[in-house]
Structures are given as structure tokens and as C-alpha cells.
N, C-alpha and C positions, 0 to 999 in steps of 0.2 A: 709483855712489853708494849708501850706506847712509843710512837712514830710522832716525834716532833719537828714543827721548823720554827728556828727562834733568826728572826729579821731585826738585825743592827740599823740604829737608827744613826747616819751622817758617819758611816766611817768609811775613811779611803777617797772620799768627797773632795774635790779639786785640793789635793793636796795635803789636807789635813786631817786629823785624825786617826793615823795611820794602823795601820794592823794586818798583819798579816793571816792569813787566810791556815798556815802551818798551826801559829799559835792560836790561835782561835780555835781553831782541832782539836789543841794539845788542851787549853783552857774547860772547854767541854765534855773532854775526856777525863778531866782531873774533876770536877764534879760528878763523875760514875756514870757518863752517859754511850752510849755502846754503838757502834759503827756509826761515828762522825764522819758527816761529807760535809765539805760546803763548795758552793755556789758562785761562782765568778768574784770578782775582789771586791765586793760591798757590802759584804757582811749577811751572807743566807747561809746558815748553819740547818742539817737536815741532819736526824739520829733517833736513837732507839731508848728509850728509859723506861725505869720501874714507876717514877716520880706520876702521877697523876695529875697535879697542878699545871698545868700552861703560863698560871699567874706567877707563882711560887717560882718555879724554871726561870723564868724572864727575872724576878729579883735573884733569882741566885747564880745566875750566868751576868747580871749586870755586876754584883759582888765581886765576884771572881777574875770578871775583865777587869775592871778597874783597881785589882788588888795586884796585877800580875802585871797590868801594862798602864803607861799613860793616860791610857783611852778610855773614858766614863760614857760611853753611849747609850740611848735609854736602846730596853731591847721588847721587843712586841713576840711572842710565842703561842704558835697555833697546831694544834693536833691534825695530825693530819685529814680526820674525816673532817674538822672542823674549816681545814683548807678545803676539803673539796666542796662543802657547801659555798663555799667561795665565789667557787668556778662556776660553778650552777646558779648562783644568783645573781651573775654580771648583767642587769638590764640593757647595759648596749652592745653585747653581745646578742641578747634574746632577741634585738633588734633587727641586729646583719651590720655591725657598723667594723672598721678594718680593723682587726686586732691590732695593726701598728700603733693606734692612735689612745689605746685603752689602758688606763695606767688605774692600780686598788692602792688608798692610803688604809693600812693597818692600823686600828685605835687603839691604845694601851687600853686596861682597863684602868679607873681610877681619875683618871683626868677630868677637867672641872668640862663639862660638856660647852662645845661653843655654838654661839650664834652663828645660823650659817648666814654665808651673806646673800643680800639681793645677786638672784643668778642672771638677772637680764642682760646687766653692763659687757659680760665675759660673753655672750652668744658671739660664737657658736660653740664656744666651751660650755661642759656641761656636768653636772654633779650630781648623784643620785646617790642614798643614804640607804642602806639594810643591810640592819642588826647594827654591828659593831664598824662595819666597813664602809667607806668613802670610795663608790665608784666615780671616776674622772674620765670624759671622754675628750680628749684634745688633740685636736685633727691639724694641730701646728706643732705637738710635742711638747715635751716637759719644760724645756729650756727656755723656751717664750711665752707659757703660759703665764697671764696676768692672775688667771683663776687659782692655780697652783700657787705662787709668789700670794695672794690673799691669805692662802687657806694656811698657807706656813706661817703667817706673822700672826696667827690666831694665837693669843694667852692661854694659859691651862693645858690644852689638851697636848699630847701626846700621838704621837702617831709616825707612822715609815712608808713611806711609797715606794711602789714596784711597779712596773710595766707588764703587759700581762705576758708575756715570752716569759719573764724570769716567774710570773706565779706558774705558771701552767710548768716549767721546768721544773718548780721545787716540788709541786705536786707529785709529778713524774717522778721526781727520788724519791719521795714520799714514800708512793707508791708499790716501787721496787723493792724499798726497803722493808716494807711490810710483809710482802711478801716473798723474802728470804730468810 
């Protein structure tokens, strides 16, 4: 068995999109996947599968959300050892910088890659790019980040932001679940 986490992208978001965290359970369950948890109400789903793809997963849990409920969210899925390289590659963490302030945008695969923008405007916000992942370091939060508010109106790409509390959490379930 493989230990995935599949991150919903905009659900439960000031009000819309709604989904509840039971169904979502049950939704993942019904695709054959084996001790479903999730995650606070934003859409972090942690479980067990035969399934091998991350990529595959992600299209076949966005299928299923959207065949069973309202809610069409794109959905980003990462193996768990593939979360912990994660964690291990946060550059401003390697730094010493407050984990309050450190937030990882998840890329789908497939999305048309974007131009990153000139980072000087946004200083002291900061962005730093490896592998697949958009590290954010914003020492004002998510909420009044101008950098963030850019990187979302980006075309093409795809991608789900987390704060590092909720990655290093899902890791933890991760984690747990692997090894029981």
C-alpha cells in the first residue's frame, strides 16, 4: 500500500464551495482507497491505496468529487515520501525563518508553466521554486499578501497552498498511517 495526500484546491473558501470533510471520506472511500482521514475543513485528505499514480489519484478523486457533489475542485496528490521531501527542501526553513510566516503552493502536474514575476516589488515577501513546489515566505500572512494575490491570477498553472502547520500535520498522518 501507498500513503497518499490529495490537497483540494478552493473548497470550504469563504463560504463557497462547500464540502464536507464526512463526504469527502466517503467519496475516497468509494474509489477503494483504505483508512481515509482528513484534515481540518479545507480539503486535506490522508489514506492508504493500491493505486501507484499520485497523478491518476488526483484525476480520479477530482471525477468522483464532482460526480457526487457540486464541487469541481482541481485536486494536487502527493505520496507521502514525496511529502516529506517537501519538508526537507523548504529553503526558509533551512534558514531559521518563523514557521508561522511559511506557507508551500502545491503544482498540479500538467499546467502550462508560469512566468514567475519580478520578486523585488513584493520584498519582503519571498518565493523560492524546487521541483514541483512554490515555497512562500510571508512575514504579513496569506491574507495580505500582494505576492500571493499575483501568483493566483497566474493563467495555466494549477496549484493549492498550505501553511506549513497544516503540511508538517499531514505529513504526520502520513506518517502514522504508514506505519500501522
Amino acid at each position: 500500500m501507498t500513503v497518499m495526500v490529495a490537497l483540494l484546491r478552493g473548497v470550504n473558501v469563504g463560504g463557497r464551495s462547500s464540502l464536507a470533510m464526512a463526504d469527502l471520506r466517503a467519496i475516497a472511500e468509494g474509489c477503494g482507497h483504505d483508512d481515509v482521514r482528513t484534515y481540518i475543513q479545507s480539503g486535506n485528505v490522508v489514506f492508504a491505496t493500491t493505486k501507484r499514480s499520485p497523478d491518476a489519484v488526483a484525476r480520479e478523486l477530482e471525477a468522483a468529487i464532482a460526480e457526487a457533489t457540486s464541487v469541481h475542485p482541481d485536486v494536487v496528490v502527493r505520496t507521502r515520501a514525496q511529502l516529506a521531501k517537501v519538508v526537507d527542501a523548504n529553503p526558509f526553513l533551512q534558514r531559521g525563518e518563523d514557521e508561522k510566516h511559511l506557507h508551500v503552493v502545491f503544482m498540479a502536474p500538467g499546467g502550462a508553466e508560469p512566468k514567475l514575476p519580478d520578486l523585488d516589488p513584493f520584498l519582503p515577501e519571498e518565493l523560492a521554486v524546487v521541483g514541483t513546489e512554490r515555497y512562500l515566505f510571508l512575514p504579513g500572512g496569506m491574507g495580505r499578501s500582494k505576492l500571493a494575490a499575483a501568483l493566483s491570477r497566474q493563467k495555466g498553472a494549477v496549484g493549492t497552498a498550505r501553511n506549513w502547520r497544516t503540511v508538517t500535520k499531514l505529513l504526520e498522518m502520513a506518517d502514522d498511517l504508514a506505519t500501522n
